[in-house]
N, C-alpha and C positions, 0 to 999 in steps of 0.2 A: 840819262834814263836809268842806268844801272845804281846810280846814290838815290836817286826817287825810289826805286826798286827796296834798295837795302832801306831806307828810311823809312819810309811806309809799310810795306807790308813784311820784311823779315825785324825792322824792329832796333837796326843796328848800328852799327859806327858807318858813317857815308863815305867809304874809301874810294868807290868807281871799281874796283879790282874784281875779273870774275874769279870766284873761288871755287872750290867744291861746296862749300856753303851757300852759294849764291844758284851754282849747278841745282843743287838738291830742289832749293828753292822757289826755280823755275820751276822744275818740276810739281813741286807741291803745289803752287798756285795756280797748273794748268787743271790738275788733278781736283784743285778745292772748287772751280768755277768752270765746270764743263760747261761745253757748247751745243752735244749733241741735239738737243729740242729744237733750239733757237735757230741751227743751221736746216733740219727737217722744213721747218715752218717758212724758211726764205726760200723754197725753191718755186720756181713757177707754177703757176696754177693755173696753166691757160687748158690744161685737161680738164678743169671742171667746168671752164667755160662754152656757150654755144658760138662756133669760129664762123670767121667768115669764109665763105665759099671759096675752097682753094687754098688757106691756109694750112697748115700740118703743126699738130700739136708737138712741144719739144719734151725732153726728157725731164725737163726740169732750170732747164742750165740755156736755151735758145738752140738754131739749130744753125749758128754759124753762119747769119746769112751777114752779106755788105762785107765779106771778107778783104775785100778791096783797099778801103778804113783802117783795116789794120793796119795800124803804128803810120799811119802818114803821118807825116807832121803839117801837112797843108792843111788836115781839115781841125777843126776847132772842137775839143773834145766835148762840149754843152750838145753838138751836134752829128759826133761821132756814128753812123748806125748800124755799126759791128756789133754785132752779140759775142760776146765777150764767152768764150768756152768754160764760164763757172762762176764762183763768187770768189770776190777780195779776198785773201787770208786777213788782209789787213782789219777789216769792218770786225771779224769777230775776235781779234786780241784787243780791240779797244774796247767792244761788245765787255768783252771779261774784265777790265779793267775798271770802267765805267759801273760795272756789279759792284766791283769791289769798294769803289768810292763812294757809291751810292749807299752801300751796308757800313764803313766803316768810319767814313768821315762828315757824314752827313747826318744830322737828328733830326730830319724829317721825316724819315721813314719812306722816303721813295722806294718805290719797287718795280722791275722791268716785268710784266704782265704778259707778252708772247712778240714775236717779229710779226708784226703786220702782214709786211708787206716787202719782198725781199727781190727775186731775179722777176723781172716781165720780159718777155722776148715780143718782138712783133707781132706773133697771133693774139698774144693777150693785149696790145698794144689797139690793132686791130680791131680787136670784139669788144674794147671797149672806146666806141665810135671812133676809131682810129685815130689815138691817144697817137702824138709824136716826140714824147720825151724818151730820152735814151739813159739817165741816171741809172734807171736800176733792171741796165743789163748787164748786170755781175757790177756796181760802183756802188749799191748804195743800199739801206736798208731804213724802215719806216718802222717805227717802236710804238707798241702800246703800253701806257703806264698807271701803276696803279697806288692809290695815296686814298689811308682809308680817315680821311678829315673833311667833311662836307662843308667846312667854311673858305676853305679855299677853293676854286674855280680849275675845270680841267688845262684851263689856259693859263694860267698860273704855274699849274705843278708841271706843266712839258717845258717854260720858259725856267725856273728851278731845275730842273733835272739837267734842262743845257750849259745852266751854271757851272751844275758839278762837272761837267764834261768840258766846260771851257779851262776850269780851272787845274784841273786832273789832270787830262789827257791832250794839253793843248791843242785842242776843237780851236776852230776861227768861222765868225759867219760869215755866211757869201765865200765866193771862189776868189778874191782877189790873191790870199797868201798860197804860195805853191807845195806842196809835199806835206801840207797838214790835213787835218780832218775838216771836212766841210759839214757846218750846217743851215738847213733852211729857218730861217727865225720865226719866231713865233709874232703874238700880239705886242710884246715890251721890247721889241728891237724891231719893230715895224717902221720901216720909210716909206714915203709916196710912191719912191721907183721901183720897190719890192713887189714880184710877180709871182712868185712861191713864197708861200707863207705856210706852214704845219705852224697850224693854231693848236690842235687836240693832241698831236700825235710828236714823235721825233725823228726827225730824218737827218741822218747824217751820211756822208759820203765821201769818196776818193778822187771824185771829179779832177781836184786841182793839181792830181801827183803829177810829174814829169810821166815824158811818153815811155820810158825808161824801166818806170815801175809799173808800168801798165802791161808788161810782155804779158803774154798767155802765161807764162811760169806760174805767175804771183793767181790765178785765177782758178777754184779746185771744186769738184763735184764730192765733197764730204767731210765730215768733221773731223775723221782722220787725217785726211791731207792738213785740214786747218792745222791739226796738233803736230803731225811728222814724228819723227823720231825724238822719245826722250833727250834730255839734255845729257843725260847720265851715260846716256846708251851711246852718244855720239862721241864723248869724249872716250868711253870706253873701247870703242872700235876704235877710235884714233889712235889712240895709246897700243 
């Protein structure tokens, strides 16, 4: 990760070694590809919704319910129904990444357009006809994209854009591989036994990480948590 780092975006000899060049680095790229909006726009929106009687709208993030779930390892995380206390850190350093390859290695001219569609908790689950998927209680985020060439097809440029993400940020379709980025395939990697498909749109997720990386730690109510402490500033208080 660290010579893909240094090779692609600082440009330089692929040593693996973190440096203060590599420190800086980090920092610049978090700084060149904020997330601010893009985290705004994934939080729940079951307060815009009309809920069902009895439910209680959440902050953003679920309100903690099926606590129970948490981290068993009996139950099968497709069917987990923990609301997960936030979103993935992980979705949006790929989110960033995924920018990156999208602007720098690709001449299509892809562009990430806004997060659809990010944390749903049960009332929004609920209100809408009491949906039972549980991806995107804090695992998963749904992209809208935008590609200003009217001879290509919207199904086209979301299966291109999973490209770059397959090839960048080793994305895998389907959940079968563990601890990588899951996505749901579009119309050109479609099979018969395929049940999720984002034809229009990009959905990728954390579904298949170990139970491990799934603790509440990794899961954050803001773009600062996403970011944490500079790299500069950590090593500097270490020292």
């Amino acid at each position: 990760m660290i010579k893909q780092f240094q090779r692609d975006y600082m440009q330089v000899e692929e040593t693996g070694v973190v440096d203060m060049n590599v420190i800086k680095a980090i920092d610049e790229f978090q700084d060149e590809y904020p997330i601010e909006t893009y985290f705004t726009q994934a939080k729940c929106k079951c307060s815009t919704l009309k809920l069902v009687e009895g439910d209680k709208v959440c902050g953003g993030f679920g309100n903690g319910k099926f606590e129970k779930q948490k981290q068993d390892a009996n139950t099968i995380e497709m069917y987990r129904k923990y609301e997960y206390p936030g979103l993935h850190r992980t979705l949006f350093w790929v989110l960033r990444a995924w920018k990156f390859y999208l602007s720098h290695f690709d001449q299509r001219n892809m562009k990430i357009e806004l997060v659809k569609s990010g944390y749903r908790c049960w009332s929004d689950n609920n209100a809408h006809n009491f949906r039972k998927s549980t991806n995107h209680m804090g695992k998963a985020l749904d992209i809208h994209m935008i590609y200003n060439n009217t001879k290509i097809s919207l199904e086209n440029l979301c299966d291109d854009a999973r490209e770059v993400m397959i090839s960048y940020c080793n994305a895998h379709y389907r959940w079968q591989v563990k601890n990588v980025i899951s996505l749901e395939v579009g119309i050109r990697e479609k099979k018969p036994e395929d049940t999720a498909i984002a034809a229009t749109w990009i959905h990728f997720d954390v579904r298949s990480f170990e139970l491990k990386y799934l603790e509440d730690k990794y899961f954050v109510k803001s773009a600062e948590q996403v970011n944490g402490l500079s790299m500069l500033s950590l090593i500097t208080n270490k020292g």
